[in-house]
C-alpha positions in Angstrom: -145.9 120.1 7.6 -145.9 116.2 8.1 -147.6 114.7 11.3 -145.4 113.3 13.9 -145.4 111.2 16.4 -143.5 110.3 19.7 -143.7 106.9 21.8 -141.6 106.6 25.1 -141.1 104.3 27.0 -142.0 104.8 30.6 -139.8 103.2 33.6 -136.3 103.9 33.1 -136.7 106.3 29.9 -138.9 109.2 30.9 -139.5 108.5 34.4 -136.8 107.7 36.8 -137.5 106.1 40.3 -140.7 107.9 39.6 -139.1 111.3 38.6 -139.5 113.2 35.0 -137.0 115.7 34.8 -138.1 119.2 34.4 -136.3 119.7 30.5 -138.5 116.6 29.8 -141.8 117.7 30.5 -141.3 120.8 28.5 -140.1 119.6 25.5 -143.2 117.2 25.9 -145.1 120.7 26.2 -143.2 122.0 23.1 -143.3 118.8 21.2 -147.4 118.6 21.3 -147.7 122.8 21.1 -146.0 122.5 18.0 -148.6 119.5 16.4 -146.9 116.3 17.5 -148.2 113.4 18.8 -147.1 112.4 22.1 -147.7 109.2 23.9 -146.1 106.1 26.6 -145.7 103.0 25.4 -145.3 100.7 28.4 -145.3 97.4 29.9 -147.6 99.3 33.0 -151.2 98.8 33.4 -153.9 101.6 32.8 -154.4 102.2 36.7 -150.9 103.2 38.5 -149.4 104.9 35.0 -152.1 107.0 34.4 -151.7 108.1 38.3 -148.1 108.8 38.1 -149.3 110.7 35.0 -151.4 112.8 36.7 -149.1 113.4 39.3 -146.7 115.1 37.1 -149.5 117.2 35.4 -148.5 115.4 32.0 -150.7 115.5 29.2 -150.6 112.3 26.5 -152.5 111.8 23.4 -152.1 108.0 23.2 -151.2 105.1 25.7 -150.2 102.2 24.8 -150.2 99.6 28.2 -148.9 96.4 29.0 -146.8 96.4 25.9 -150.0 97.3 23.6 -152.6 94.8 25.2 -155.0 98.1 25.7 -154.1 100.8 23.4 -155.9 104.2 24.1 -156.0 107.6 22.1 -158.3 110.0 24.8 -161.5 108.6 25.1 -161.1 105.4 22.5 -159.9 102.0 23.2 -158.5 101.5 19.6 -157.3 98.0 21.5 -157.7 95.8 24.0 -156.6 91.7 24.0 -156.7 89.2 27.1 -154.3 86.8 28.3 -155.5 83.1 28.0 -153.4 80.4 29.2 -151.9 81.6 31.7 -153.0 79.4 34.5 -150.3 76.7 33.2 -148.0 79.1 34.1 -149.0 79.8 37.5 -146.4 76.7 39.3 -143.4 77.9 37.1 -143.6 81.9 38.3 -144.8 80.8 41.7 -141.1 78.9 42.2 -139.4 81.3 39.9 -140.8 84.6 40.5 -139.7 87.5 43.6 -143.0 88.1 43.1 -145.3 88.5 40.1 -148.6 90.7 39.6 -151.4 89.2 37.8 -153.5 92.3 36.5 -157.3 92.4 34.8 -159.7 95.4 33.9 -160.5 96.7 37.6 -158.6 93.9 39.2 -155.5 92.7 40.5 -153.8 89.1 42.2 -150.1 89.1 43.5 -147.6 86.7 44.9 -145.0 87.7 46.9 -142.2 84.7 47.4 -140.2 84.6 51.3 -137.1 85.0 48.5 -137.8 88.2 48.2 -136.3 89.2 51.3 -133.2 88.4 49.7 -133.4 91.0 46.8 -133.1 94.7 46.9 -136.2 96.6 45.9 -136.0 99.8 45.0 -138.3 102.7 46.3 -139.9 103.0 43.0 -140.3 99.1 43.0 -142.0 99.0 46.4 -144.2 102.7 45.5 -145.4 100.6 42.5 -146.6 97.6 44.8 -148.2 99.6 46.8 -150.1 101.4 44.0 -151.2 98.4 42.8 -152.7 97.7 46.2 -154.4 101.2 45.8 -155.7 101.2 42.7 -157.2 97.4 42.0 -159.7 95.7 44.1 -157.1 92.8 45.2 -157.7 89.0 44.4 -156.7 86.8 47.4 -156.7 83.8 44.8 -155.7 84.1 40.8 -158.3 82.2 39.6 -160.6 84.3 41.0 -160.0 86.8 38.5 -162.6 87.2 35.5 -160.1 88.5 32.6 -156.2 88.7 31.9 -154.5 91.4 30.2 -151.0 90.5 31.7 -149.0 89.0 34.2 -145.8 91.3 35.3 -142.9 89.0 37.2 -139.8 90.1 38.9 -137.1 87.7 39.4 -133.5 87.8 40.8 -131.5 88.9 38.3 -131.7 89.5 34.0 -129.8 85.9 33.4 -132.5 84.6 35.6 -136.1 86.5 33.4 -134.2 85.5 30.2 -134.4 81.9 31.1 -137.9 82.3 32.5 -138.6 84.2 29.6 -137.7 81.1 27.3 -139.4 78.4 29.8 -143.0 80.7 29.1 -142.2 80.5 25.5 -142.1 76.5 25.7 -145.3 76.6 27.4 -146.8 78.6 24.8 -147.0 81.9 26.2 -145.6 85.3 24.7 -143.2 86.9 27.5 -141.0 89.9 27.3 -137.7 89.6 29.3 -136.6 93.3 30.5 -133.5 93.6 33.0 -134.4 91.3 36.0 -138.5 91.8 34.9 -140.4 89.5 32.5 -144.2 90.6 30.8 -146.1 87.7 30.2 -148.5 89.0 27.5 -151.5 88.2 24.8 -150.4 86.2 21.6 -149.4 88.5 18.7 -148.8 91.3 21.9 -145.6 93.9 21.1 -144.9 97.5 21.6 -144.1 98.0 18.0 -147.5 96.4 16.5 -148.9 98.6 18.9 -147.2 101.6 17.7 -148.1 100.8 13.8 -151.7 100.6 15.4 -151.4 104.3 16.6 -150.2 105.9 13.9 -151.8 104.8 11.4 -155.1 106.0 13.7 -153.5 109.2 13.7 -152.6 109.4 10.1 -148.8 109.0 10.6 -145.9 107.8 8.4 -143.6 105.7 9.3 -141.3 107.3 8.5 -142.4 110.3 11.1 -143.1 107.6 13.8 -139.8 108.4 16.7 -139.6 106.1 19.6 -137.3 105.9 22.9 -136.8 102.5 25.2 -133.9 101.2 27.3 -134.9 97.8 27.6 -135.0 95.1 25.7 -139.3 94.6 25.1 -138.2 98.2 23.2 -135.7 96.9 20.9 -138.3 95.9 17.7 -140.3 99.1 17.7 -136.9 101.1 18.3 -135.0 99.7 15.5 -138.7 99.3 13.6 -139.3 103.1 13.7 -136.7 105.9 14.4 -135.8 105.1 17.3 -133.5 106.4 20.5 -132.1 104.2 23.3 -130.9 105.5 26.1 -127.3 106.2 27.6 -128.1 103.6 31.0 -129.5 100.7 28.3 -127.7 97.4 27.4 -125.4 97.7 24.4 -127.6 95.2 22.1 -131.0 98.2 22.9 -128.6 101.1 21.8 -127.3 98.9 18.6 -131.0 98.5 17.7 -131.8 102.3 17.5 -130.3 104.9 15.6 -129.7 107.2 18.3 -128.5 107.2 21.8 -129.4 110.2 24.4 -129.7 110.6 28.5 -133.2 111.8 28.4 -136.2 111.5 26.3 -136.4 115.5 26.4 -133.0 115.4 24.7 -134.7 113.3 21.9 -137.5 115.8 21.9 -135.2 118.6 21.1 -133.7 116.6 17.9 -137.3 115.5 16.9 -138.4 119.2 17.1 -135.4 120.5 14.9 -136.3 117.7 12.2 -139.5 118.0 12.1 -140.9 121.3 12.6 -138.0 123.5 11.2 
């Protein structure tokens, strides 16, 4: 039997609006009783994912966070890169942004814009700003904070992070555009570097390396490795993958069938 292993996405693949669907969790259950390797790969930081986590009682065996700036199998940090440069950026987000969370190791800064008001946020948007306000010791000025691993931003719409997006890029900054979100990241910072990182700590192929995304930061490791989009994502994130399914416990199920038949 080959060793296999499974990186999903998080926020709009197997959680939504902070629910995991019963199927889901056990064909996670099934997936890992039966030898695989399961584990998130997501844009969230260490503190409110691995809460949420624990909330739903589910067990991973790797995470990779803020798009693979910390990457953790149980007890080892196999990674972990900081942000540098991103005090440039600071005017741009603060005249772009909804608002924008600037998160470190135990430590956290956030700026909330008056246009805000003007935006719908959803109850799993505002339960995640409020975790963040739980978890980190908050920073009542950015440069006050000692180390970087990313800066999350939330703007009006997705035309709106695209073009953010770009203007981070011209300022020399790596920044993943996702729906109306952008990631501003570390230099040489991906999901799919990340997930080449974890398998080949695991002892993986490639070619039994399965991933699931529905947003565009997902598109290189899903059409990298064998990968499944979901139903809800753009067209140009199902195109990228070879598979398209509602739920990441529908991907299990196929993953299960292939691999441990």
């Amino acid at each position: 039997m080959h060793a296999v292993l499974f990186a999903s996405d998080f926020d709009g693949t197997l959680s939504h609006g902070q629910e995991i669907d019963a199927q889901t969790l056990a064909a996670v259950s099934r997936f890992r009783q039966k030898g695989g390797r399961f584990g998130i790969c997501s844009g969230r930081d260490p503190g409110t994912l691995k809460d949420e986590l624990s909330q739903h009682g589910l067990a991973c065996d790797f995470l990779i966070l803020m798009n693979g700036a910390r990457i953790e199998a149980g007890a080892d940090c196999l990674q972990e890169k900081l942000l540098s440069g991103w005090e440039k950026a600071l005017p741009l987000l603060r005249e772009r942004c909804l608002f924008f969370t600037i998160l470190g190791r135990e430590e956290a800064y956030m700026f909330r814009s008056g246009k805000e008001r003007t935006a719908e946020v959803s109850a799993g948007e505002q339960a995640y700003i409020d975790a963040i306000g739980r978890v980190y010791a908050m920073r009542r000025c950015a440069e006050e904070l000692a180390a970087v691993y990313q800066i999350s931003c939330r703007t009006q719409d997705g035309r709106a992070a695209v073009a953010l997006a770009d203007a981070l890029h011209r300022l020399g900054l790596s920044a993943w555009p996702n729906c109306e979100y952008v990631d501003v990241v570390p230099e040489g910072v991906g999901k799919a570097p990340a997930v080449a990182a974890v398998a080949a700590h695991f002892g993986v192929a490639p070619g039994q390396v399965y991933t699931a995304g529905d947003g565009r930061n997902d598109m290189e490791m899903l059409s990298r490795f064998r990968g499944f989009a979901m139903s809800s994502a753009e067209e140009c994130v199902q195109q990228a993958a070879s598979w398209t399914v509602k739920t990441v416990g529908e991907a299990l199920e196929q993953v299960c069938g292939e691999a441990f038949a």
